[in-house]
VMD Tcl script that draws the C-alpha trace (Angstrom):
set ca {
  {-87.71 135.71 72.91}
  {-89.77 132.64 73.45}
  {-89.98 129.72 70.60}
  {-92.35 130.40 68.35}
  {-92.62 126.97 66.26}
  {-95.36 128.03 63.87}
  {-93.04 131.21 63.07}
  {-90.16 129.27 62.45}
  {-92.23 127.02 59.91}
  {-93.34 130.00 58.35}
  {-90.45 131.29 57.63}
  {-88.85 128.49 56.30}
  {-91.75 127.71 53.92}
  {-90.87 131.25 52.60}
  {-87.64 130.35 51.96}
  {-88.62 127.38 50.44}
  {-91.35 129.07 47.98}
  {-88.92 132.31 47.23}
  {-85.73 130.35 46.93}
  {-83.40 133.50 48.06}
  {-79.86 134.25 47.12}
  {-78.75 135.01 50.83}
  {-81.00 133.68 53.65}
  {-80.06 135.86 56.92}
  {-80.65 135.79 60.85}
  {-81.21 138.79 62.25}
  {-80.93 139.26 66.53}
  {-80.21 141.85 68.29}
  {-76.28 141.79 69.75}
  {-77.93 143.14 73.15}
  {-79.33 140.11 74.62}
  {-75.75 137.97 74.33}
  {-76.24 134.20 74.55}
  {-80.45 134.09 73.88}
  {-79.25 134.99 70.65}
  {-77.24 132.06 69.96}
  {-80.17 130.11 71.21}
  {-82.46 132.19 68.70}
  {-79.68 131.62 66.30}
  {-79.56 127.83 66.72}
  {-82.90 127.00 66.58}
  {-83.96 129.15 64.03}
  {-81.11 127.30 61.64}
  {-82.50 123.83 62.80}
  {-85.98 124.94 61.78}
  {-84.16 126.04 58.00}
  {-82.51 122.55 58.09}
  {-86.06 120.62 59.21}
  {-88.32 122.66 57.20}
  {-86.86 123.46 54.14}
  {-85.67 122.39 50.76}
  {-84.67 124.20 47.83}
  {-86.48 123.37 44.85}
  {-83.61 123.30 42.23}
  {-81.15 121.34 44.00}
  {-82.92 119.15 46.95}
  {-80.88 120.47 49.21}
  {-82.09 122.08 52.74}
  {-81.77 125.41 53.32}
  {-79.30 127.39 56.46}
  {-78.75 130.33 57.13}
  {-75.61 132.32 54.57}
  {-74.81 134.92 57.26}
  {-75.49 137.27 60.74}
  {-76.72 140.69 60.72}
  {-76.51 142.25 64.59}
  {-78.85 145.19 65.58}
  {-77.98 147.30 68.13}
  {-74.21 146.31 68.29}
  {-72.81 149.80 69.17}
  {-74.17 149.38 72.38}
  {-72.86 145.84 73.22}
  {-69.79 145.14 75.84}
  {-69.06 141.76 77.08}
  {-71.81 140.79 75.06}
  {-69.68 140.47 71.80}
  {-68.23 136.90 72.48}
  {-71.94 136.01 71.82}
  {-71.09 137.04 68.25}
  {-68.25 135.27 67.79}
  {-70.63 132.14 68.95}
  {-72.62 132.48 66.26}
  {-70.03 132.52 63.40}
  {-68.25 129.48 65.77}
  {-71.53 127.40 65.73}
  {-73.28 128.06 62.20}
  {-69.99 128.54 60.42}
  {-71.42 131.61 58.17}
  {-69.97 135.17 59.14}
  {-71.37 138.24 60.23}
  {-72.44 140.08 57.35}
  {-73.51 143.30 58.80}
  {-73.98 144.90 62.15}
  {-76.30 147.86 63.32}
  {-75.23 150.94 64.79}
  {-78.29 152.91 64.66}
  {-81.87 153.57 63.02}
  {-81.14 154.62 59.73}
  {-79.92 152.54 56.21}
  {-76.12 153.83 56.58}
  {-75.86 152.43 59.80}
  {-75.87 148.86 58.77}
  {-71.99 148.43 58.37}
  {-69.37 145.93 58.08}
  {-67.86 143.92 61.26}
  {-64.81 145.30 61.82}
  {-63.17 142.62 63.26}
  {-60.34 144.51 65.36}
  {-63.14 146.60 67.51}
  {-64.72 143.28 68.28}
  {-61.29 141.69 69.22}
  {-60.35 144.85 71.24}
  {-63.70 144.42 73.74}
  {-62.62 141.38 73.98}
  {-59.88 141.68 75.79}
  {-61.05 144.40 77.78}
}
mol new
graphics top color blue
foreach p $ca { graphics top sphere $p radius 0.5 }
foreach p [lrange $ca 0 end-1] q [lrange $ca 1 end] { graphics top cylinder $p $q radius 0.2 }
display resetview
């Protein structure tokens, strides 16, 4: 995914005029370490473009959700970069195209590909 600035500014103006409970980045677990790149700079643009009303206090992201993570391998130590670097865990992950597949991380499957 290339950087798309005027996105990013977007985005955090909307979380600047909505003032949500949870604020979450959403990537796709496929494409591995681009998505802690995605990850990184979409946080910096929360942190340089955004400040909650109320309290004066910038805006990051609360938490991860990961599309497509039934199909990941080696790829899941890119997930375990994200929570490492942003310090917020993942929330959900997505095993398919439908509502019920958005589930919780279940940490032992992600620990047992690991040490594959």
């Amino acid at each position: 995914m290339q950087d798309n600035e005027p996105l990013m500014r977007a985005l955090s103006k909307l979380v600047t005029m909505n003032n949500p409970d949870l604020v979450l980045f959403v990537g796709e677990a496929l494409v591995g370490n681009e998505a802690v790149d995605q990850l990184v700079k979409f946080n910096q643009s929360l942190i340089d473009h955004s400040v909650t009303a109320a309290a004066g206090t910038k805006s990051v992201i609360d938490g991860i959700l990961l599309t497509k993570f039934d199909c990941i391998d080696d790829k899941v130590g890119a997930a375990i970069s994200m929570t490492y670097i942003t310090g917020q865990p993942i929330v959900f992950v997505g095993t398919g195209q439908q509502y019920p597949d958005l589930k919780a991380l279940n940490v032992k499957s992600v620990v047992s590909a690991l040490l594959r």
